[in-house]
Structure formats: C-alpha cells, structure tokens
C-alpha positions in Angstrom: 42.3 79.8 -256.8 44.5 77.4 -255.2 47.4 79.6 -252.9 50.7 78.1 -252.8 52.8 78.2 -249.2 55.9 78.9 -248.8 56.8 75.5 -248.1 55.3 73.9 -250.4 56.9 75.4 -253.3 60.5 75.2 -251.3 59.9 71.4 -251.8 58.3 71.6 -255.4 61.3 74.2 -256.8 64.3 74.4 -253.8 65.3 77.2 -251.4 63.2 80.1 -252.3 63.8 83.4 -250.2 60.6 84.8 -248.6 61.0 87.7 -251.2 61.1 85.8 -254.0 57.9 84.1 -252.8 56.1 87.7 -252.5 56.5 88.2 -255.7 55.3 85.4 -257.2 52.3 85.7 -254.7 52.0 89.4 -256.4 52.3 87.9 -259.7 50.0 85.3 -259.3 47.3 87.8 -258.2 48.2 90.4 -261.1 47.6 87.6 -263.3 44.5 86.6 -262.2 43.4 90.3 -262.3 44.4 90.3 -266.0 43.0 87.3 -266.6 39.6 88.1 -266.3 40.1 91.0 -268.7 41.9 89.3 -271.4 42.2 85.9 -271.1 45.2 84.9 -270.5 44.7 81.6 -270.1 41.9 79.4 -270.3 38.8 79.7 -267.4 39.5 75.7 -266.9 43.1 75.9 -265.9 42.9 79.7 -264.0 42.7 77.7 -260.8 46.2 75.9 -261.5 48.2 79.2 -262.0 51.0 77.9 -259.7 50.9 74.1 -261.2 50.5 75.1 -264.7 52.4 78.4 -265.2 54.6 79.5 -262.5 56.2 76.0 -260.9 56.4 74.5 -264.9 
C-alpha cells in the first residue's frame, strides 16, 4: 500500500486542510478493508489507491 503525505498530495491537488487529509487517509484504509471482501478494484492496481482513485 503506497501512503500518501500530507505534502505530497498539497502539491499533486492544492491546499488541502489536515482534516480533509484524515479522511481521505480513513477512506483509503476503509477501502482497502472492503476491498479484500468484494473487490473493489482489481488486486494489480490495490497498491495505487491514491494515484488511481482518489488524486484522478
């Protein structure tokens, strides 16, 4: 699972408050959870949650 900083996605997307950036880290996990019991998204691109699905 690649983790995203804070940082990092304030360069990738703008200013992003610390809150905001909570809940994407709480989404991020919930998603993962949920992905291994329905398959949310393909096993080959699970690693690239923030590139592939949140940032896009």
């Amino acid at each position: 699972m690649n983790s995203m900083s804070l940082e990092s996605l304030q360069d990738a997307a703008g200013p992003v408050s610390r809150e905001t950036f909570d809940r994407l880290v709480a989404f991020e996990q919930m998603f993962q959870k949920w992905n291994r019991s329905i398959n949310l998204v393909a096993q080959s691109t699970s690693g690239d949650v923030w590139q592939r699905h949140i940032l896009d």
